[in-house]
C-alpha positions, 0 to 999 in steps of 0.5 A: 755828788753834794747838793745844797739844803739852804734852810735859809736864816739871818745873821743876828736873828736866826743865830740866837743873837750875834757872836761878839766877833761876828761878821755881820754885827753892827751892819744897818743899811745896805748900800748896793756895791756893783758887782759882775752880776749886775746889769751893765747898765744899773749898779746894783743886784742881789748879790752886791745888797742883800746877798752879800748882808745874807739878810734875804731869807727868813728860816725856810719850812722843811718840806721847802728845803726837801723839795729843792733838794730833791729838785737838784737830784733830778736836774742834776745828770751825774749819777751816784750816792748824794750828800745834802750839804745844809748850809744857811745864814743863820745857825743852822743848829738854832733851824727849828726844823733840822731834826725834822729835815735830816729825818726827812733826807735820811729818808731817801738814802741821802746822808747829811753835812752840817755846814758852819755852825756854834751849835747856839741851837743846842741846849740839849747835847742828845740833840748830837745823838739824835742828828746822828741817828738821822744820817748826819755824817759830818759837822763843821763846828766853830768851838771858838773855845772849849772853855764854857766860860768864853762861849758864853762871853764871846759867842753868847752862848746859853748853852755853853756845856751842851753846845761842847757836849755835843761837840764832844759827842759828834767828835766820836762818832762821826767826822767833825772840823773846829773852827775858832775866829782867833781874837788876839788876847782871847782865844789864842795862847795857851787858851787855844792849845786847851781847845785843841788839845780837848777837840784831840783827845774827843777825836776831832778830824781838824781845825780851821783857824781864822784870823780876826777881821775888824777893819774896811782893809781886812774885809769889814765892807758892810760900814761896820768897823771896827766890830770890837774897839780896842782890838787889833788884828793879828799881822797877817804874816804872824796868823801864819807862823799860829796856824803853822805851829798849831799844826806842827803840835797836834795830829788832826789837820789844821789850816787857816784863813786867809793864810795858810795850810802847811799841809797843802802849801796854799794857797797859792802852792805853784808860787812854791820853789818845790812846785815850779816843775808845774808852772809849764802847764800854764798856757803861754801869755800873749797879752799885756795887762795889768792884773790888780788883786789883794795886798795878801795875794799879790807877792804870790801872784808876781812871783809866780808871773816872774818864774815865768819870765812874763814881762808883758804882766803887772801886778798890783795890789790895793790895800784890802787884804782879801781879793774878793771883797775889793770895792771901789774905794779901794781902786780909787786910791791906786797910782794910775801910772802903774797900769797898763791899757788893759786892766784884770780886776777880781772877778768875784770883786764888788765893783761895777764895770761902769764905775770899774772903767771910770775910776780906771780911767781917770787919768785920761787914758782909756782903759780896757777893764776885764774880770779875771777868774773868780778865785786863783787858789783854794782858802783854807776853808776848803782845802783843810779837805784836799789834797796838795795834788788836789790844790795844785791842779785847782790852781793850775785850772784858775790860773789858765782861766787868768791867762785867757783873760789877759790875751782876751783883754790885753793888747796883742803883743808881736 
């Protein structure tokens, strides 16, 4: 059972300042954006604001964080060991109290995952040994590069050398995935196949490769791009063929997002011809409807839909490449007369119902908008865990829950 140590932390602030390609750099004001968990009758909640900057939470004490903990161990009723997954919105290796806290948590038998962090926080490369000796037992760690000179650069890192140093020493002894935003001209290239080749040679588990955003279609929602002028991000169907080759070059796992893991097929591994035996545990579509989705998702989605001979099902994409970060302005722009009466939007996506159905519905014909699953696949991120019989059963569970939606929602056909 893995709980979740949320130490808290804001980006920029709780980070040792922001990388240079950071996400969340040049953000100012939030506007609320709309989103599933809102009222029905009021735009706007934590998730749609404040959560989605992650500038809700200054650094939590220790005994804060141990407490919840231990409060999720009681609530929860599956028995068995626990894992504390640490997590937060700054770098949790920059969290004052992380030696403190993983003592703490070792304490009661509960072993340690390090969620995302640069290692900003690490000026003394022992700090690797001490966190081990604590119970740590897993670490995500975005490298970026292991040239310090980069580090210090892009992620603006004053510690470069011991940040790596630690990297190196958690590398040894216990379970550790890099992690590199790939910026185009920076860290790609023969730069890229240097850090890998160091994260191999110190014994590193895997590589997760992400493709630079600097654009409101590739995901930069916060009125916030371009995060770097001059930079253009890498087609989409090119970070693919990179994180394909990576892979085919190094014995570690290496996956990317948004697309893809060669290892596992994802996402979206039942779209695969070798994978078809598994569509006919996809329940039967009895609806008609419209499914609107990412620019990135929905070749794979129509195809999956064509293999099972669905007529009664449309799917359309918007410009922006990532489903879950789909915003008004991006239904705003769709051709209504390509949609049906009843309409599936992302479920995770940041629109509200009343402006879902008003801008749906422009054209004089109203129409019935529902929210499809949160997810349809498994992004790399996660699946550089999993097996390939682990994603496809994942995918078959969303997309029933997206075929219960569109019978639910569509009109009933005869």
């Amino acid at each position: 059972m893995q709980l979740v140590a949320d130490v808290g932390g804001i980006p920029g602030k709780d980070c040792n300042g922001f990388c240079k390609y950071c996400y969340f750099r040049k953000v100012k004001e939030i506007k609320s954006f709309g989103c599933a968990h809102c009222l029905p009758s009021k735009i706007g909640c934590e998730r749609c604001s404040k959560g989605i900057s992650e500038t809700q939470s200054e650094f939590k004490p220790p005994f804060q964080v141990m407490n919840e903990v231990q409060t999720s161990l009681m609530m929860s009723m599956t028995r068995g060991e626990a894992t504390a997954y640490i997590s937060g919105g700054g770098d949790i290796s920059c969290y004052p109290h992380l030696e403190t806290l993983t003592a703490g948590l070792n304490q009661f038998s509960i072993p340690s995952i390090l969620g995302y962090t640069c290692g900003k926080g690490i000026s003394d490369s022992d700090m690797a040994s001490r966190l081990i000796n604590n119970g740590v037992e897993e670490v995500s760690f975005t490298i970026f590069s292991s040239d310090p000179q980069l580090r210090k650069e892009w992620v603006k890192d004053k510690h470069p050398q011991e940040a790596l140093d630690a990297c190196k020493i958690f590398c040894e002894n216990i379970k550790l995935t890099g992690a590199a935003v790939i910026i185009p001209g920076v860290n790609d290239g023969e730069v890229l196949r240097q850090t890998c080749n160091d994260l191999e040679e110190w014994g590193a588990k895997g590589m997760l490769l992400m493709r630079f955003a600097n654009t409101f279609n590739e995901g930069l929602i916060l009125g916030n791009e371009p995060i770097i002028k001059g930079i253009e991000s890498q087609p989409v169907e090119e970070f693919a063929e990179l994180v394909k080759q990576i892979n085919s070059e190094y014995k570690f796992r290496v996956s990317g997002t948004p697309l893809c893991d060669p290892e596992t097929g994802g996402p979206f591994a039942i779209a695969k011809d070798e994978n078809e035996i598994f569509l006919q545990f996809i329940k039967p579509v009895t609806g008609e409807a419209t499914i609107i989705t990412s620019k990135i998702a929905e070749p794979f989605i129509s195809k999956i839909f064509d293999k099972l001979e669905v007529d009664s099902v449309n799917v359309v994409a918007v410009e922006k490449e990532i489903a879950c970060l789909i915003t008004k302005e991006d239904l705003e722009k769709l051709d209504l007369s390509e949609l049906k009466d009843a309409v599936i939007i992302p479920g995770r996506s940041f629109v509200h119902q009343l402006d879902a159905e008003r801008i749906l519905s422009a054209d004089g014909i109203e129409r019935i908008v529902g929210r499809g699953p949160d997810t349809l696949s498994v992004d790399g991120e996660l699946s550089i865990d999993m097996t390939d019989e682990n994603v496809i059963e994942r995918e078959l569970e969303d997309f029933n829950d997206l075929v219960d939606a569109i019978n639910f929602f569509g009109m009933r056909l005869l």
